[in-house]
C-alpha positions, 0 to 999 in steps of 0.5 A: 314233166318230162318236156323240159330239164327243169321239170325233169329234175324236180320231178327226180327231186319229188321221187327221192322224197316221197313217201311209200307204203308196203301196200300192193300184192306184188303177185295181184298188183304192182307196177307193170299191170298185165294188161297194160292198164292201171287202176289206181285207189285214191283215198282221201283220209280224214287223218290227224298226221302228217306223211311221217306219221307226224301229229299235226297241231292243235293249231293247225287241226282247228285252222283245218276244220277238222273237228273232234277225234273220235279215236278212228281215221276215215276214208272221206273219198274213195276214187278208183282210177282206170287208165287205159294204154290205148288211147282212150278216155281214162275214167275215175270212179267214186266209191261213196265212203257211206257203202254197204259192203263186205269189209274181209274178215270184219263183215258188212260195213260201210266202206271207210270203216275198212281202213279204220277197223285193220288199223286199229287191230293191228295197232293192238297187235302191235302193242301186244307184241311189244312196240311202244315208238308212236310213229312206229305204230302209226305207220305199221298201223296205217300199212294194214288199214290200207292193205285192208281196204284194197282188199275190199276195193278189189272185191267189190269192182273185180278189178286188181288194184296196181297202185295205190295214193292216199292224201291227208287233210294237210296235204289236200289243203296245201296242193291246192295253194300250190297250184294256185287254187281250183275253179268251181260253180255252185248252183246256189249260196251255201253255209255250213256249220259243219264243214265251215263251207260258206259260198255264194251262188257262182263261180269261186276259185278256192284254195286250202281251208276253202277248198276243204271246206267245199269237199267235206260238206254234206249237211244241207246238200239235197242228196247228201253224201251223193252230193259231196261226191259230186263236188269232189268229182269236180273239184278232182276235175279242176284240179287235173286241168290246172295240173294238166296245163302248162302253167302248173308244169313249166312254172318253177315256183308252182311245181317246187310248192307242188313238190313239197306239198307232196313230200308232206302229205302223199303217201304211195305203194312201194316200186310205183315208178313215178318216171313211167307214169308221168310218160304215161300221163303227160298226152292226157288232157281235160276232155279225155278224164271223165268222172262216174259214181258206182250204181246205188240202190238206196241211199237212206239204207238201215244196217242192223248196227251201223246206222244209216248207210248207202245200199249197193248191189256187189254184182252191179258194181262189178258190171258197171266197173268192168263195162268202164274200165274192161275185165282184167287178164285172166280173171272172172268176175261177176257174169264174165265166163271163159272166153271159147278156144282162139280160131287161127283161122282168124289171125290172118285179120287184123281188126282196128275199131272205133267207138261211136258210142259215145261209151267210154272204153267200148273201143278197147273192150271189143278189140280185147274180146276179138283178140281173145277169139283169135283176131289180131287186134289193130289199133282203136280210137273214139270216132263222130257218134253214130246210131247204128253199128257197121263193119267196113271191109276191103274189096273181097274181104266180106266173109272176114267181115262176118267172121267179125260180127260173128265174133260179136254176136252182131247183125251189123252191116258188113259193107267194103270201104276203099279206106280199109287196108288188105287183111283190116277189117274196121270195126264202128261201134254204134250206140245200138251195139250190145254184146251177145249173152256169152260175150258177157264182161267185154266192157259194155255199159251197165244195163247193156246185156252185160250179163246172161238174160237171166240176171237183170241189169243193173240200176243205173250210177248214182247222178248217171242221169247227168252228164259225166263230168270231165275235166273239160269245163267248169260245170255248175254242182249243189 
């Protein structure tokens, strides 16, 4: 948006409408992260307002499809965004809304019912303290739902939340026709009463009520709710390459629906400074935004007073995350430990590492874990895949080679390469790479010894047997 005037303006002009919400910690979260990352929470909410707290009509509630109110708002989807300032691929993580998790102050539930339980209490609260105005109530109300399922989001990832945007039914609906609606494939005919959803076999561009529709259906999936976090993955996936492309962001009337289906519908923490976000987004493109599911461990699980739900293990969810998205500055999480004193000895070698793993992240994670060991950090970036990992070094420079492989607890081959400056050590991370037991948490896989060797390694995401989605290609889903 920040290429042309035009683009510029509309965008001061979708700043000064937005709507915002008390909802980020100042001292946990906020606009300036500490490390330079960003970790997003995207909640699609199955709510029955507008962004004002405007009910939405009968009318338009049927056209929607948006069933009965059964006196709760839920969380249909739950994406954990990471964006990284290095370079590397950004990743969105699907939480599925049917987790088994610890919901603070309410216990063991599934995770959409965090927004929902905080909402409705302190809309009894409120009551009890004497506000009447509905809108009042409903704003107030849906600030502490969301502050309630940050707070759970935060505890099950390890991650810090730095901004926050939730999206209603009416909003979904009317961005998709914005921008012209969103590429999808189906691997078969699909008709469902539930959802409205009614698509043959194929490729389909749907909008509104249709884009809806495809999103929401569960029923008559073979993997039920796994699966509709797939179509929403992808359909996420399309939707960012259509904004992506520069037939979204240079054409006028495109970007001015865009902006007011936004105004209506989208609701963002307070002091996200759009201006600086859209610097950082805009060299982005579809094959650097890749989508992954949380690991599972029973989809059919029986709570004792919530019907059936998806089972997860807290600790697994955490190394998956942090492996993805890299532990956060000072924090200890799961396995992670403290990083050993910095060796000054050390400083004197730069360090620049390239990732041939094929692993999103793995680049920023390991220049993280060296620098925390007293190396300079150079710059990292992805590199032609490679089996096995190799450190190149310039002439004379082998014992600071070792010094780095030690740092990773490696055996990798240290040899000298005419290509690497005087004080650089290059670092290419193979697919055999895994960190040693006490580099635990610095950002490999799940199931990649990310964790001492007596906790066992966490079962693989849900789908994690398919390739991840991108937003590179328009791929075939049930």
């Amino acid at each position: 948006m920040a290429f042309t005037g035009y683009a510029w303006a509309s965008l001061q002009g979708l700043v000064n409408g937005l709507n915002y919400a008390d909802v980020i910690n100042p001292q946990s979260g906020g606009d300036q992260p500490a490390d330079g990352a960003r970790d997003i929470l995207m909640v699609g909410l199955d709510s029955r307002t507008d962004a004002q707290g405007n009910p939405l009509s009968p009318q338009l509630l049927a056209q929607l499809h948006a069933g009965e109110a059964d006196g709760e708002l839920n969380t249909d989807s739950l994406i954990f965004v990471h964006i990284p300032n290095d370079g590397s691929k950004a990743v969105a993580i699907s939480l599925p809304r049917d987790s088994y998790v610890n919901i603070p102050g309410f216990g063991e539930h599934k995770i959409n019912s965090a927004y929902p339980r905080a909402m409705l209490q302190a809309r009894k609260d409120l009551q009890q303290q004497g506000v009447t105005d509905p809108k009042e109530l409903d704003v107030k109300a849906n600030q502490a739902g969301a502050k309630e399922l940050i707070t759970t989001v935060e505890a099950l990832t390890g991650s810090t939340i730095d901004n926050y945007a939730a999206i209603n039914l009416l909003g979904f609906s009317e961005i998709t026709q914005a921008i012209g609606g969103v590429d999808v494939c189906l691997n078969n005919n699909v008709d469902d009463s539930y959802s409205g959803a009614k698509f043959t076999k194929g490729v389909h561009t749907i909008s509104g009520v249709q884009a809806l529709e495809f999103v929401r259906q569960r029923h008559g999936l073979p993997r039920g709710d796994l699966d509709r976090v797939v179509r929403q993955q992808v359909f996420m996936a399309g939707m960012a390459r259509k904004v992506l492309s520069a037939g979204t962001l240079t054409n006028p009337g495109k970007l001015n629906a865009l902006i007011d289906a936004i105004k209506k519908s989208v609701v963002l923490n307070q002091n996200w400074d759009i201006f600086s976000f859209a610097q950082q987004m805009k060299g982005l493109t579809g094959g650097q935004l890749e989508f992954r599911t949380i690991p599972v461990e029973n989809v059919a699980y029986k709570t004792p007073s919530d019907g059936d739900a998806i089972k997860v293990d807290p600790q697994a969810v955490k190394m998956f995350v942090q492996g993805l998205a890299g532990p956060q500055p000072g924090q200890q999480a799961g396995q992670q430990e403290q990083a050993p004193p910095a060796n000054d000895a050390n400083k004197g070698t730069t360090v620049d590492v390239r990732n041939a793993s094929g692993r999103t992240g793995l680049a920023a994670s390991v220049s993280k874990q060296l620098t925390g060991k007293g190396f300079t950090a150079g710059d990292t970036a992805n590199a032609t895949s490679r089996k096995t990992t190799v450190i190149w070094v310039p002439s004379g420079g082998e014992d600071s080679g070792n010094a780095v492989a030690d740092a990773l607890g490696t055996k990798a081959t240290v040899q000298e390469d005419k290509s690497v400056g005087a004080g650089h050590v290059m670092v290419f991370l193979g697919s055999d790479y895994q960190p040693s037991a006490d580099n635990a948490g610095s950002g490999a896989p799940a199931g990649s010894a990310n964790a001492p060797a007596s906790t066992p390694a966490p079962p693989p995401a849900a789908g994690d047997d398919q390739k991840p989605i991108t937003a590179d290609g328009v791929p075939c889903v049930n």
